[in-house]
C-alpha positions as CSV (number, residue, x, y, z in Angstrom):
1,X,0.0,0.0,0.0
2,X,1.6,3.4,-0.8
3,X,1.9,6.0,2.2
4,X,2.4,9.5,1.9
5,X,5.3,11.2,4.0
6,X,2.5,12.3,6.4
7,X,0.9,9.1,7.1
8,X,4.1,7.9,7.8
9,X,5.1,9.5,10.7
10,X,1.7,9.3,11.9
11,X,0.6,6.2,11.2
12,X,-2.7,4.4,9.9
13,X,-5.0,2.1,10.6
14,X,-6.9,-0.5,8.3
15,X,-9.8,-2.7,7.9
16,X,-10.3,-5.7,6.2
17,X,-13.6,-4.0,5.4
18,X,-12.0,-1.4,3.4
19,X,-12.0,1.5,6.5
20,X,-8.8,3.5,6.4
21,X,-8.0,6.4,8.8
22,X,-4.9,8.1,9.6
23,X,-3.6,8.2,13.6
24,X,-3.2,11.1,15.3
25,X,-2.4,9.0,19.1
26,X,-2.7,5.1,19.9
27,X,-2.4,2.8,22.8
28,X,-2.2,-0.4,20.6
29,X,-3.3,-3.3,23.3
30,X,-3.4,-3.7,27.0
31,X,-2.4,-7.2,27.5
32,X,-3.2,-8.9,30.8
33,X,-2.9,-12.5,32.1
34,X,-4.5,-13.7,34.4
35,X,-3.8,-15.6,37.6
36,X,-5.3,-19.2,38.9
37,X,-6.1,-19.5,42.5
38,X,-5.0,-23.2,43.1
39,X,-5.2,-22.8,46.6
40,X,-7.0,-25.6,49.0
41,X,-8.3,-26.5,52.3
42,X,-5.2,-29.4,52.2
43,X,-2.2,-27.1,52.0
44,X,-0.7,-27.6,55.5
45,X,-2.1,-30.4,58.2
46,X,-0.6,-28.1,60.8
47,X,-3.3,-26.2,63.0
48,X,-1.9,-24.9,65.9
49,X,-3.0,-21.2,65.2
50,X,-5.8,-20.4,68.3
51,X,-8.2,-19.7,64.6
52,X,-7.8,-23.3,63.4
53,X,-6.2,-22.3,60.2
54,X,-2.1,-23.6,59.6
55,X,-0.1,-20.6,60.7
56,X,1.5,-18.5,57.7
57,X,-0.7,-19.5,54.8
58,X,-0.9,-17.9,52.2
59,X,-3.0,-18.8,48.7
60,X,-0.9,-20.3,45.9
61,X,-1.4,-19.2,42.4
62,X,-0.2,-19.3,39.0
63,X,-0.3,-18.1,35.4
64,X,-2.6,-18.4,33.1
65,X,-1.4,-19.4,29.9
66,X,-4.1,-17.2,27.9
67,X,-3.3,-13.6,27.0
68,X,-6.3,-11.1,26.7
69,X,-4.6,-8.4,24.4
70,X,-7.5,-5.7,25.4
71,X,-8.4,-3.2,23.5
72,X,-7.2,-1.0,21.1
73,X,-7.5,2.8,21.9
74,X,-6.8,4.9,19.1
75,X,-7.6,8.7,17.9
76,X,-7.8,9.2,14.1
77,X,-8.8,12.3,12.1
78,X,-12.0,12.0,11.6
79,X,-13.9,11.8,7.6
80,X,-17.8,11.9,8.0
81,X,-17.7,10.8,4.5
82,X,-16.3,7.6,5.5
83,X,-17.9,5.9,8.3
84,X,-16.3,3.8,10.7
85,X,-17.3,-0.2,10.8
86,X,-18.9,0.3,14.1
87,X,-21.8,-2.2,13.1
88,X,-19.3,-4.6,11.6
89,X,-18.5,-7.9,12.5
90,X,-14.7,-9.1,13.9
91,X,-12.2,-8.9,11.1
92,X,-8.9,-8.3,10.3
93,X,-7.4,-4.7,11.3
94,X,-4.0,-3.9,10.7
95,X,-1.8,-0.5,12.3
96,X,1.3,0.7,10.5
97,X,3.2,2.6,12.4
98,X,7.2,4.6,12.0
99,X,8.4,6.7,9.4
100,X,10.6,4.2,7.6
101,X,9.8,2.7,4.4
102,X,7.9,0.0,5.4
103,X,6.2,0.7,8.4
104,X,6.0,-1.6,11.7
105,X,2.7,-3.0,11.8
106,X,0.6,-4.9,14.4
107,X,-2.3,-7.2,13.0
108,X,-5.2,-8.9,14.4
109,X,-8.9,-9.6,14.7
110,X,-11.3,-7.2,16.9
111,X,-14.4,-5.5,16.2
112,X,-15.0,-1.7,16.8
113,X,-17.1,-1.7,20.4
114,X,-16.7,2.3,20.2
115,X,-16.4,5.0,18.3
116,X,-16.7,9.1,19.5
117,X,-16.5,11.8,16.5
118,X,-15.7,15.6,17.6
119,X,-15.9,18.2,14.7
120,X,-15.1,21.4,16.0
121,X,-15.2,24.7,14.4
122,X,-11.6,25.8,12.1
123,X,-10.1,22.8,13.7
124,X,-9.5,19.3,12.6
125,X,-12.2,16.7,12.8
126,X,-11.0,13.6,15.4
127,X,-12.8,10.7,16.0
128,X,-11.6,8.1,19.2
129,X,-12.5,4.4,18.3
130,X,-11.9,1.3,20.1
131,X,-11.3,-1.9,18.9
132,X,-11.7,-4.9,21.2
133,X,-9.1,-7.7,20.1
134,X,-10.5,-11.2,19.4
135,X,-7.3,-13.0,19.4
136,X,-3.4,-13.3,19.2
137,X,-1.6,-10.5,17.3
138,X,0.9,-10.6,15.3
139,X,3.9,-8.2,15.5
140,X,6.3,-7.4,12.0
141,X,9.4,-4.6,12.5
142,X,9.5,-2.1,9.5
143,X,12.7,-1.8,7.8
C-alpha cells in the first residue's frame, strides 16, 4: 500500500472492510494475564494457630497461559464521509506505524465496540475508536 510522508510518521489504521484512517495517538493493546487461584483446604495439616487455620498460609497461584490483548485505543482524524465499521462484524485490522519505508505493523482480529467523533469549528475533525481484540496478534518490525 503506498503512504504519503505524512501518514508515515503518523501512522494508519486499516480494515479488512476497506475502512482507512490516519492516527493522530494510539495505545495499541493492554495485554493482561490472568492468575489461577489453586489454593486448597489441604495445604498444610498443621493447625496450631488459636483460629484453626495452619499458621503463615498464604493462597498459591499461577499463570494463566491465555493472553487477553485488550483493546485497542486509538484517535484518528475523523472523515464523515467515510464511516467507521462500528456495526461490523470481527475482522482483520491492521496498524502501520514509523516513518521508515515499510512501516512496523501490528495485525489482528477485533471489532469496533466504540467509536466518538468531535468536529469542531476551524479545527480538525477527530474521531476516538476502540477496537476490542479477538485474538493473538501478530507483530512485524519495519525496515
Amino acid at each position: 500500500m503506498a503512504t504519503s510522508p505524512a501518514s508515515q510518521a503518523r501512522g494508519h489504521i486499516t480494515f479488512a472492510s476497506g475502512f482507512f484512517a490516519r492516527i493522530l495517538d494510539i495505545q495499541p493493546f493492554s495485554q493482561k494475564r490472568a492468575k489461577i487461584d489453586t489454593s486448597h483446604m489441604g495445604l498444610a495439616d498443621d493447625t496450631s494457630s488459636e483460629s484453626g487455620y495452619p499458621d503463615g498460609a498464604s493462597m498459591i497461584n499461577i499463570p494463566n497461559f491465555l493472553i487477553d490483548n485488550g483493546e485497542l485505543v486509538v484517535e484518528i482524524e475523523y472523515n464523515p464521509d467515510s464511516q467507521p465499521p462500528i456495526g461490523h462484524a470481527p475482522e482483520t485490522v491492521t496498524v502501520a506505524l514509523g516513518d521508515s519505508a515499510t512501516q512496523a505493523t501490528i495485525q489482528g482480529a477485533g471489532w469496533m465496540s466504540e467509536f466518538t467523533p468531535k468536529a469542531p469549528l476551524n479545527d480538525i475533525m477527530k474521531g476516538t475508536a476502540k477496537i476490542t481484540w479477538t485474538g493473538p496478534l501478530t507483530f512485524a518490525a519495519g525496515t
